[in-house]
C-alpha positions in Angstrom: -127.5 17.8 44.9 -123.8 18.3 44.1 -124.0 22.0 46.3 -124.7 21.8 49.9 -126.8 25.0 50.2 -129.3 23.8 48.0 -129.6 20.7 50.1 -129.6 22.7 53.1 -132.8 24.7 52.0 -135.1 21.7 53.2 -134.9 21.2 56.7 -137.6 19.2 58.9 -140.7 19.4 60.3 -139.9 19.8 63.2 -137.4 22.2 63.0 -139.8 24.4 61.0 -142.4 24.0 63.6 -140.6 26.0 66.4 -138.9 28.3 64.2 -142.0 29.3 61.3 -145.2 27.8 63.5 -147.9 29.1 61.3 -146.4 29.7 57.9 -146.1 26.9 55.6 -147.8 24.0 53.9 -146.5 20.2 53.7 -147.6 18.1 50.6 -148.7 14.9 49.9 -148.7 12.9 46.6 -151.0 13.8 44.3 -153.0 11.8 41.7 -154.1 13.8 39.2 -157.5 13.9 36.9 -158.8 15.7 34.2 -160.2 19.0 35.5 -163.8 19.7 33.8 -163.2 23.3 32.5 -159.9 22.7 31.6 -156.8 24.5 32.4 -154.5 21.9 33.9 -155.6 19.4 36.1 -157.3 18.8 39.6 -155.1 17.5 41.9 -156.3 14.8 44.4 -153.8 14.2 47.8 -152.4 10.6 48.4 -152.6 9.4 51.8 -149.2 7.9 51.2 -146.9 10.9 51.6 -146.2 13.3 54.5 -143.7 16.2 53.2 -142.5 18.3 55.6 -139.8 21.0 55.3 -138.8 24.4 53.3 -138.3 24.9 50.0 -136.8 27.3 48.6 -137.0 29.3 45.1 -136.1 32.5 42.8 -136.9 34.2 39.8 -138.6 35.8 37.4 -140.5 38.3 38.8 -143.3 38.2 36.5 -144.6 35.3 37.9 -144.4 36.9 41.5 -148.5 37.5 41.8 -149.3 34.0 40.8 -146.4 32.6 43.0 -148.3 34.3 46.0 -151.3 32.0 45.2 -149.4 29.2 44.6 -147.3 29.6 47.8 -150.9 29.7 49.7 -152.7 27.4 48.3 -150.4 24.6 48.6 -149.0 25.7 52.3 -153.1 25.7 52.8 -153.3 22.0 52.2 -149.5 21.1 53.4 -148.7 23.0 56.9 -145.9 21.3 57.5 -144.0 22.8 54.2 -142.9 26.9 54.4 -141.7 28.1 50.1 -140.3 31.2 49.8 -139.5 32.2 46.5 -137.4 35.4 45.4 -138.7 37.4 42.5 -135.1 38.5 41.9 -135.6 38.6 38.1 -134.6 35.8 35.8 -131.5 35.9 35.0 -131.0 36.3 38.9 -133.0 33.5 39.5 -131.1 31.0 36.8 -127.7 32.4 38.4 -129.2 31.5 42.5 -130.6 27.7 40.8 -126.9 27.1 39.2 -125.2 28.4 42.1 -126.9 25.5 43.9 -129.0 28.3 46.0 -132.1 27.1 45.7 -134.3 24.1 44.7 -136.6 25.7 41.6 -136.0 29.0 39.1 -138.5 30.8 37.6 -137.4 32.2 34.1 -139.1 33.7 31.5 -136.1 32.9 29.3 -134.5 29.5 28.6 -131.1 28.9 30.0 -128.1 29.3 27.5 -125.3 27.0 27.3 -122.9 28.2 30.0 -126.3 28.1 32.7 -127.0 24.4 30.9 -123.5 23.4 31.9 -123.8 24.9 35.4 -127.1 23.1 35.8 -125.0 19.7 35.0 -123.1 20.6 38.0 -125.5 21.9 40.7 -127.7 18.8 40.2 -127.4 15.4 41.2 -126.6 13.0 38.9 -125.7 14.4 35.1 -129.1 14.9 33.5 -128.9 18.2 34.7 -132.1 20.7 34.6 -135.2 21.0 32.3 -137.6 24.1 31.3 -141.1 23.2 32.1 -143.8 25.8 30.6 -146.5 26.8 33.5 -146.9 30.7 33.2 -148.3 32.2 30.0 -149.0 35.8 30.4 -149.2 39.0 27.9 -146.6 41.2 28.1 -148.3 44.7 28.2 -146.8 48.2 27.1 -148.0 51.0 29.5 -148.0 54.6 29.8 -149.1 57.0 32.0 -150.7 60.3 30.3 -153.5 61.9 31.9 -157.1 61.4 30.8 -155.5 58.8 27.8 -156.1 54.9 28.9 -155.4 53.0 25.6 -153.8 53.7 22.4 -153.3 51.7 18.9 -149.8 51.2 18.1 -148.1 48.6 15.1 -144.3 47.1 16.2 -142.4 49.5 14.3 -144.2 52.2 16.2 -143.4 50.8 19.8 -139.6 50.3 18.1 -139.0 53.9 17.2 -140.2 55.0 20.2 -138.3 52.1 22.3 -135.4 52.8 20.5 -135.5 56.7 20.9 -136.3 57.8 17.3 -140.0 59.1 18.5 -139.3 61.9 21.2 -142.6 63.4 21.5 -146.3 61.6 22.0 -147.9 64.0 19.5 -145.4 61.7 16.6 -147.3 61.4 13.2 -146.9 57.8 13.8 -148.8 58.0 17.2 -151.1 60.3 15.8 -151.7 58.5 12.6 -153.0 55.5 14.5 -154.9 57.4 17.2 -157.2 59.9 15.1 -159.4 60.4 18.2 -157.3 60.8 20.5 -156.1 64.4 21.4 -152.3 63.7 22.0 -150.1 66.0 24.4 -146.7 67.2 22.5 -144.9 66.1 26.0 -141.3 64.4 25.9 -141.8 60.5 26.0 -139.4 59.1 29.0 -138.9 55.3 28.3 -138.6 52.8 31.1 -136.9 49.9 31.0 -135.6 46.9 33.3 -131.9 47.9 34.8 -131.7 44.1 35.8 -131.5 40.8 33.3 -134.8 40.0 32.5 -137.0 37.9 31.1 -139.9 39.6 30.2 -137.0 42.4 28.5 -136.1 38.9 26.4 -139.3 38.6 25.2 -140.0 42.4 24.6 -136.6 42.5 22.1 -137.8 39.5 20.7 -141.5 40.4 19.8 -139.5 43.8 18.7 -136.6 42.1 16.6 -139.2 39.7 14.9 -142.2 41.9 14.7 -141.4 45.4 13.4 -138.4 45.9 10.9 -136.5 49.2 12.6 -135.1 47.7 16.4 -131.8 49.0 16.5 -130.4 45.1 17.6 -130.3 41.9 15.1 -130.5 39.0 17.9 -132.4 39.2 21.4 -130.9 39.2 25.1 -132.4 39.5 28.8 -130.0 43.2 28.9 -131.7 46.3 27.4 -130.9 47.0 24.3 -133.1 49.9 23.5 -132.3 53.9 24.1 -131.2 54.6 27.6 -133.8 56.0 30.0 -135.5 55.4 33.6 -134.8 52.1 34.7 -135.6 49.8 37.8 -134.7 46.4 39.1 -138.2 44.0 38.7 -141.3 44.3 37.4 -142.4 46.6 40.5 -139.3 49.1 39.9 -140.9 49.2 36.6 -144.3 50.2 37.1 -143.7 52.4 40.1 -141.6 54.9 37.8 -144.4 54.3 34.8 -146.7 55.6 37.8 -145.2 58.4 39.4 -144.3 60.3 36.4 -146.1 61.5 33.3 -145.2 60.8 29.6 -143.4 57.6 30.2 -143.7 54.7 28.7 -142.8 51.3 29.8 -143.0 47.3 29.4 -144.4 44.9 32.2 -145.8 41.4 32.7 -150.0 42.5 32.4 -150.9 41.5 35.5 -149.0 44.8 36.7 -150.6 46.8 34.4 -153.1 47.8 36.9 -155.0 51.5 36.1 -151.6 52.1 33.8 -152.8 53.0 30.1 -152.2 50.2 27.9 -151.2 49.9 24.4 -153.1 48.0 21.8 -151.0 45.8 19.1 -151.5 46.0 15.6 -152.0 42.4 14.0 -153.1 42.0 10.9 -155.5 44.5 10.2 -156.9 45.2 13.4 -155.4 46.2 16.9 -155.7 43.9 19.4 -155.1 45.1 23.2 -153.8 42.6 26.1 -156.0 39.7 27.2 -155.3 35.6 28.6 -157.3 34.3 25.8 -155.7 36.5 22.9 -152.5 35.5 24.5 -153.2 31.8 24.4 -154.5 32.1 21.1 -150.4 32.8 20.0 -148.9 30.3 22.2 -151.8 27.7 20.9 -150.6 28.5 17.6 -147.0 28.2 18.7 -145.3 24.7 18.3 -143.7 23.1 21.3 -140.5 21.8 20.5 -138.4 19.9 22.5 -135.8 21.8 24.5 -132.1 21.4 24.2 -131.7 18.8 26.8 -133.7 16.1 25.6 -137.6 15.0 25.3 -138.8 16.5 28.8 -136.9 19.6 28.7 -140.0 21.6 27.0 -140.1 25.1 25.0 -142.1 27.1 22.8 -141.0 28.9 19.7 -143.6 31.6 20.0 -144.8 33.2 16.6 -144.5 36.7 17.0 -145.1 37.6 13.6 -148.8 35.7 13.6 -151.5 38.1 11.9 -154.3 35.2 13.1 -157.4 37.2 14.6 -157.4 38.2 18.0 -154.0 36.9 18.9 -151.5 39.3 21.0 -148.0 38.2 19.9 -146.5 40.1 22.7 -146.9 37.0 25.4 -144.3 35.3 27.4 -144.1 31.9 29.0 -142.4 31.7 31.8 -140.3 28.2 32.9 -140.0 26.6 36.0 -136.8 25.3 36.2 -135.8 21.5 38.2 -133.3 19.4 38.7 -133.8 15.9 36.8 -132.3 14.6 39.7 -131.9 15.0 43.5 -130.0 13.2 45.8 -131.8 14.1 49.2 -135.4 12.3 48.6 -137.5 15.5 51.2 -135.9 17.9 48.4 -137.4 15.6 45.7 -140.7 15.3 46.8 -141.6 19.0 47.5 -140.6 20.0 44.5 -142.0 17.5 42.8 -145.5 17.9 44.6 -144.9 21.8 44.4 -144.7 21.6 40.8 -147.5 19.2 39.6 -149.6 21.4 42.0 -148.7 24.7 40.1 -149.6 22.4 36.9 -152.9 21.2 38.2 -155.1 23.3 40.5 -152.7 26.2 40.1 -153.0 27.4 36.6 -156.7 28.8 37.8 -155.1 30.0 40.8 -152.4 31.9 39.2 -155.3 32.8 36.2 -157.4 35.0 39.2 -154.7 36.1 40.9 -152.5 37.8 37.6 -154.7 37.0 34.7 -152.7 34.8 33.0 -154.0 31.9 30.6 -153.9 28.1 32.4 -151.6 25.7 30.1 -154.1 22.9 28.1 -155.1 19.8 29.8 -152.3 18.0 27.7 -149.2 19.6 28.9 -150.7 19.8 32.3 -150.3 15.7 31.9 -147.2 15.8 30.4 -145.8 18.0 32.9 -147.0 15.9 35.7 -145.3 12.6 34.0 -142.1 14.6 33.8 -142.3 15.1 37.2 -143.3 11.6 38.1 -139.9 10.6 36.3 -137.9 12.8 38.3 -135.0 10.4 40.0 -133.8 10.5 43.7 -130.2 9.3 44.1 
């Protein structure tokens, strides 16, 4: 790379060894064949490589659970390689991979222009940086009001409220889709991301395409909603959602936790959080290709679906590469990093945060991307 402090995040074996002894994993090349349930592929090592070093990411911090697995199941098999990753948000995480900071993003949003430009530059070589789809999770809106743990809402509903034109939990337009539940007439407090975010992108956009009353025309990473409590991360977020009554708030599902979840209108029936219902949108979703040729990969989600049993309110989260590297250890571990998040991974990260393993397919596809990946 073009920035010396990405190359400077891999450093050797041997280094690692007295300064990190026991933490890290090296990888070896990995052939990779059909998995029999599906989900991305099983990943076989090659006897033919011996990584060794650090690698280092940041990100979204939606996919900060699943990372955790990833980070110890492939340090398990590769003790030689220590990854740290940062779940410093998205737009945090784009901004660190630009700046030539680190050697992967994690992004639940695709880079714009300007970040496209800056990726030209941080990288080696002029191909730049590509999106590559391995996190699809639902996006859940939680609340915390005593004995209450689920309640029906349509888009224009979570709008108004998002948007501060509902005040009050007892709203007829609460009420109207919650006959049986006994509402309290307590101020709603909304909580929001303070930081750019990913999974706030996705929120505004399931809110700008979904209901017909979001007080913004286009979508952004920045809050755009009524002012309120806000928090840095996904953690910030359901801390405050947790330690106070009547608010109300929007977080990657695996932090939902014992948080009372809301239920989506689609169709003509309300359809709470799940993996499969949020693979059911994305399977519905086309995959086109990305802004920087064939391999850079993205989905234009359908957020206005009314198919049975989807939940529209989903998110895919990117990891973001390099299409080139100049030092060849850099290369490899992310390289092997990656195709092992796209193989035995995806039912790592679908225990550890309950989100839904990519198909079979773009588990290949991913991993042939990968293989073209050039050192200089």
């Amino acid at each position: 790379m073009k920035i010396a402090t990405r190359t400077g995040a891999v450093i050797s074996a041997a280094a690692l060894t007295f300064a990190l002894a026991a933490c890290s994993p090296s990888n070896e090349e990995t052939d990779t064949t059909e998995s029999a349930a599906g989900g991305g592929t099983t990943t076989e090592p090659s006897e033919s490589a011996d990584l060794s070093g650090n690698l280092v990411g940041a990100g979204a911090s939606s996919q900060e659970s699943a990372m955790e697995a990833w980070r110890a199941g492939f340090q398990g098999m590769n003790p030689d390689v220590t990854i740290s990753y940062d779940p410093v948000g998205s737009g945090g995480g784009r901004t660190q991979f630009t700046d030539g900071a680190t050697s992967f993003a994690g992004s639940d949003a695709l880079m714009d222009e300007e970040e496209y430009a800056g990726a030209v530059e941080a990288c080696d070589g002029d191909m730049g940086a590509i999106h590559l789809p391995l996190y699809i999770s639902p996006i859940a809106v939680v609340f915390n009001l005593e004995g209450i743990d689920s309640l029906n809402m349509d888009a224009n509903t979570i709008s108004a409220i998002f948007s501060g034109e509902i005040s009050s939990w007892d709203d007829p337009m609460i009420a109207d889709q919650n006959p049986d539940v006994e509402l309290p007439s307590d101020t709603i407090t909304i909580v929001h991301r303070a930081d750019e975010s990913g999974t706030t992108e996705n929120f505004q956009d399931y809110l700008v395409k979904a209901s017909d009353n979001w007080v913004a025309d286009e979508t952004s990473g920045d809050w755009q909603g009524a002012s309120g409590e806000s928090g840095p991360g996904t953690s910030a977020v359901v801390q405050i959602v947790q330690d106070n009554s009547g608010t109300i708030g929007y977080v990657d599902a695996s932090r939902a936790g014992e948080l009372g979840t809301v239920a989506l209108k689609v169709g003509e029936e309300y359809v709470p959080f799940s993996a499969e219902a949020a693979a059911a949108v994305v399977d519905a979703s086309p995959l086109s290709t990305g802004a920087n040729g064939e391999n850079d990969l993205a989905y234009e989600l359908d957020r206005t679906t009314t198919a049975s049993g989807a939940y529209p309110l989903v998110l895919v989260s990117y990891t973001i590469v390099c299409q080139q590297y100049d030092d060849e250890n850099e290369r490899a571990l992310v390289t092997e990093f990656v195709k092992y998040i796209a193989g035995d991974g995806q039912e790592q990260a679908a225990s550890a945060a309950g989100s839904s393993p990519i198909s079979d397919n773009l588990s290949t596809r991913v991993t042939e991307i990968l293989d073209g990946i050039a050192a200089g």
